[in-house]
C-alpha positions in Angstrom: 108.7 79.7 86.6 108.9 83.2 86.4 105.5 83.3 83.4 103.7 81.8 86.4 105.1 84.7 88.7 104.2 87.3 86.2 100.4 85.5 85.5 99.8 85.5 89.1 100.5 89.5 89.3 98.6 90.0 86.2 95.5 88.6 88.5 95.8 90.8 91.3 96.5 94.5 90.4 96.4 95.1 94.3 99.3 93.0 94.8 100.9 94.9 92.0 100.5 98.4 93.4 101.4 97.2 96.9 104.5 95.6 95.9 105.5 98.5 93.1 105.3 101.1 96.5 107.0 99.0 99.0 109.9 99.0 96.6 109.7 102.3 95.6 109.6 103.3 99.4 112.6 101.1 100.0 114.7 102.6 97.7 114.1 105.9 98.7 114.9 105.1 102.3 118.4 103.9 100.7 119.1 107.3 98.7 117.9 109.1 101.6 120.3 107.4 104.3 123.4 108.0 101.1 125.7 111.3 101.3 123.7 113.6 98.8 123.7 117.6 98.0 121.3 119.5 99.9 119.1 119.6 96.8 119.0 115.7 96.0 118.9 115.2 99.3 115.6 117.4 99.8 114.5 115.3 96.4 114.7 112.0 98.1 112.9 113.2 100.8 110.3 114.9 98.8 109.6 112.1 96.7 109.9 109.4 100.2 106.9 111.2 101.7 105.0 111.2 98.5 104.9 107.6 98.6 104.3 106.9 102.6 101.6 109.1 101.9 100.3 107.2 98.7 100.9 104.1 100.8 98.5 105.4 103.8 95.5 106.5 101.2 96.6 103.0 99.1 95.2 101.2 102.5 92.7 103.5 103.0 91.3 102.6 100.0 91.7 98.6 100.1 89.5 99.2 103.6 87.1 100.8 101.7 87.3 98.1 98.9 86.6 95.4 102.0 83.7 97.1 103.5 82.4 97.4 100.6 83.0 93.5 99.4 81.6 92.7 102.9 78.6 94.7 103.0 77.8 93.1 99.0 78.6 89.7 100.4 76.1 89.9 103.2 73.3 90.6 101.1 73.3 87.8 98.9 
């Protein structure tokens, strides 16, 4: 079972990416909630931003990516 798991991500990088964020974002929203020092603390943060911000131009680009497959598919 799990070859057929890690064929099917092999296919689709976009998955990949989308799924490597959402848990990096995830785990950052733990550390961030956990009782750090004020210089970890301001890490976690940091580094949570970073990736919500990756995310957004991530999206941005799969629009992009769409418009693009749309605009090719009309023509033929």
């Amino acid at each position: 079972m799990k070859n057929s798991i890690e064929d099917t991500f092999g296919k689709y990088p976009t998955l990949q990416c989308a799924l490597g964020l959402s848990k990096a974002e995830d785990n950052l929203k733990f550390l961030a909630q956990a009782q750090l020092a004020f210089v970890e603390g301001s890490a976690v943060l940091d580094a949570l931003h970073a990736v919500q911000q990756a995310r957004k131009e991530y999206n941005k680009v799969l629009q992009e990516l769409n418009l693009l497959r749309d605009g090719l598919a009309e023509e033929s």
